[in-house]
C-alpha positions in Angstrom: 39.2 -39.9 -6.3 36.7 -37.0 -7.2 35.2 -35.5 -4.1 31.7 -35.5 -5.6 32.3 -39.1 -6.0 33.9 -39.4 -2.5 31.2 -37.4 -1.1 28.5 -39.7 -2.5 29.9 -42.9 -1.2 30.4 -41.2 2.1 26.7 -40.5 2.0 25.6 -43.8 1.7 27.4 -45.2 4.2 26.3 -42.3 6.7 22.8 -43.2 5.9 23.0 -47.0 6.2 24.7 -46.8 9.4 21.5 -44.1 10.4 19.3 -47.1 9.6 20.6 -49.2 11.8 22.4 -51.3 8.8 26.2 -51.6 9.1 27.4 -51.8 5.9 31.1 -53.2 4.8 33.3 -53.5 2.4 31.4 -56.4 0.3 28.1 -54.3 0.4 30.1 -50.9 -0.5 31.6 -52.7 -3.3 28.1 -54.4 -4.6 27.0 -50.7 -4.3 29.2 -48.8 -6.1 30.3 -51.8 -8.6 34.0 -51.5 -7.9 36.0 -54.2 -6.3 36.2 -55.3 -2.8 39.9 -54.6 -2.7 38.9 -51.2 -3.7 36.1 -50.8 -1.4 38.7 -51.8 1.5 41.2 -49.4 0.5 38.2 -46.9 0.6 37.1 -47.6 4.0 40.8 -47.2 5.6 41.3 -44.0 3.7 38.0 -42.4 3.4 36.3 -43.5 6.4 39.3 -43.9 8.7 38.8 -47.2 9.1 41.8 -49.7 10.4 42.9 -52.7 9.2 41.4 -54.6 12.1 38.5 -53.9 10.4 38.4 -56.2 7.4 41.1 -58.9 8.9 40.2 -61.4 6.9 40.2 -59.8 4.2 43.5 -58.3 4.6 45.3 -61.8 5.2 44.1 -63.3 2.1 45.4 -60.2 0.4 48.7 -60.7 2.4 48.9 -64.3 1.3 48.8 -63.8 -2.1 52.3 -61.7 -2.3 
């Protein structure tokens, strides 16, 4: 991923947690138009965030393998 691109999403999540709103994976993905898959990938890499995290979301991804 671009870091411009990186850089912006990293921003926006910086300033909703600032505002007292703690955005996830659904709202990241509404925001930026890009799968919630994607956005959950992006929030372990990106923003160091584990997979106990998004739990439900990572067993319905485990359940469909």
């Amino acid at each position: 991923m671009p870091s411009k691109v990186t850089f912006e999403r990293f921003l926006w999540f910086h300033h909703q947690v600032r505002k007292g709103r703690y955005a996830n994976a659904v709202t990241l993905a509404e925001r930026f138009e890009i799968a919630v898959k994607t956005a959950i990938q992006i929030c372990k890499k990106y923003l160091q965030l584990g997979e106990h995290t998004y739990p439900h979301a990572i067993s319905i991804s485990s359940k469909r393998r």
